[in-house]
N, C-alpha and C positions, 0 to 999 in steps of 0.2 A: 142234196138229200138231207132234210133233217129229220133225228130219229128222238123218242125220249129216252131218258137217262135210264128208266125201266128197262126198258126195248134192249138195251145196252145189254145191262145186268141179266136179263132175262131171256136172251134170244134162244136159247133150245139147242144152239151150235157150239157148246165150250166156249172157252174163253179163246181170246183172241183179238191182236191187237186195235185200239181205236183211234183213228186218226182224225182229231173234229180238224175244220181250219173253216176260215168265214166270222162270219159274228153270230154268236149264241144269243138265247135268248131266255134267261129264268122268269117266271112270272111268281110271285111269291103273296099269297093272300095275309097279309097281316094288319097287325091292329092298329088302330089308331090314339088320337087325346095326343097323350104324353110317354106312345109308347115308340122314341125312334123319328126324328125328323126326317133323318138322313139314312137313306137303305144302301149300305155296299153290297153287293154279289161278286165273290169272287171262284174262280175255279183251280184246282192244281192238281199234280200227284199225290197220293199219300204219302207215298215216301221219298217226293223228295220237298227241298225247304226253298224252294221258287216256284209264286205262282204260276198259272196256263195264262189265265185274263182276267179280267175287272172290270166292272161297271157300277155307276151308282147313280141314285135318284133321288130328289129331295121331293118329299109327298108331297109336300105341299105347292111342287108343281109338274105333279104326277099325269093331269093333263093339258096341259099348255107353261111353254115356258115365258108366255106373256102377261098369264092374269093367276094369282096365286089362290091357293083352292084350300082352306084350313082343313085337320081333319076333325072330327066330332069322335070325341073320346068314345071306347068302347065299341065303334064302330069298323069292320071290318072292310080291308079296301084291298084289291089285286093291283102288286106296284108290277109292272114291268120295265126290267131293266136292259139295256142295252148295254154286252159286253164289248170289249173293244176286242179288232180281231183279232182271229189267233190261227197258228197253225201248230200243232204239237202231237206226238206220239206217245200214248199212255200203253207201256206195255202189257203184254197176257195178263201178269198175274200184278197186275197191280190196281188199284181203284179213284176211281174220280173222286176227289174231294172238293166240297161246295161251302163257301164259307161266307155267312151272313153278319153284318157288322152294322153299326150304325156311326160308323167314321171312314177314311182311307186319307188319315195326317200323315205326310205333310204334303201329299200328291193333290189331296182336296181340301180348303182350308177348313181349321176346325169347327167343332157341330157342338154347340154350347147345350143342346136337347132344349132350349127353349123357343118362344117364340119372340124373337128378336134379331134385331141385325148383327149375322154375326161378325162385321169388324167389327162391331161395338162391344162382343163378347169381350170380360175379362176372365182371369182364373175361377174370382167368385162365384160368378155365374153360369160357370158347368155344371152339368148335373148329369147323373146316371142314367141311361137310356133302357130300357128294356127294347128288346125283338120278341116277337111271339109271332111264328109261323102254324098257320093252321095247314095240317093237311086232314084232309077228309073226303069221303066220297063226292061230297057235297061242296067241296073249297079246295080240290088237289092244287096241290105246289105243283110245280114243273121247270122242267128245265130241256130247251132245245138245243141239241148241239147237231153244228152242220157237219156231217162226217165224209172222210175220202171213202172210198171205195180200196180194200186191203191191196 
């Protein structure tokens, strides 16, 4: 069963433990050009300092990991990411936190934010990435998590 993150927060039942396991699935509308080669999604506890799961997508081969796809600046694209599985218990009072990055060093190698190869990256050639997530009626974010049954 998968529910959204909404649904979670929202269910009209109090709070009450959430058990996701499976692989999640955020789908995040954001922007393009030079905003972000490289999209992390990650999930955890609020309070605690280990994440749930992780996933990341590099836009630029957002649909095929055979033929690379640039994106056009200013232009807005829904990446979807695949986390890797997870099984975890978020208790009652506590809340899912979703964290959006455009790195995950040293686990993925580094994201120079350009368009180049990056073992060719050196220090000089990093640059600042920006993330801009739209949510809107019109471009909702989301996030799927597969949940046990309490």
């Amino acid at each position: 069963m998968c529910q959204s993150l909404t649904s979670l927060i929202n269910d009209g039942q109090g709070r009450h433990d959430v058990r996701p396991a499976g692989v999640s699935r955020p789908a995040e509308p954001g922007c393009g050009g030079r905003c972000g080669r490289l999209w992390g999604v990650g999930t955890g506890d609020q309070y605690g300092d280990d994440g749930c799961t992780d996933g990341v997508v590099r836009a630029k081969y957002r649909n095929s990991l055979e033929e690379k796809e640039p994106l056009t600046p200013e232009e807005v694209y829904e990446l979807d990411v695949e986390l890797r599985p997870t099984a975890h218990t978020f208790q009652a009072d506590h809340r899912i936190r979703v964290q959006v990055t455009s790195s995950n060093f040293p686990r993925i190698d580094r994201n120079p934010n350009q368009a180049m190869q990056v073992s060719d990256a050196t220090e000089d050639d990093m640059e600042t990435a920006t993330q801009t997530i739209h949510h809107s009626e019109a471009r909702p974010s989301r996030l799927q998590l597969p949940v046990m049954d309490n």
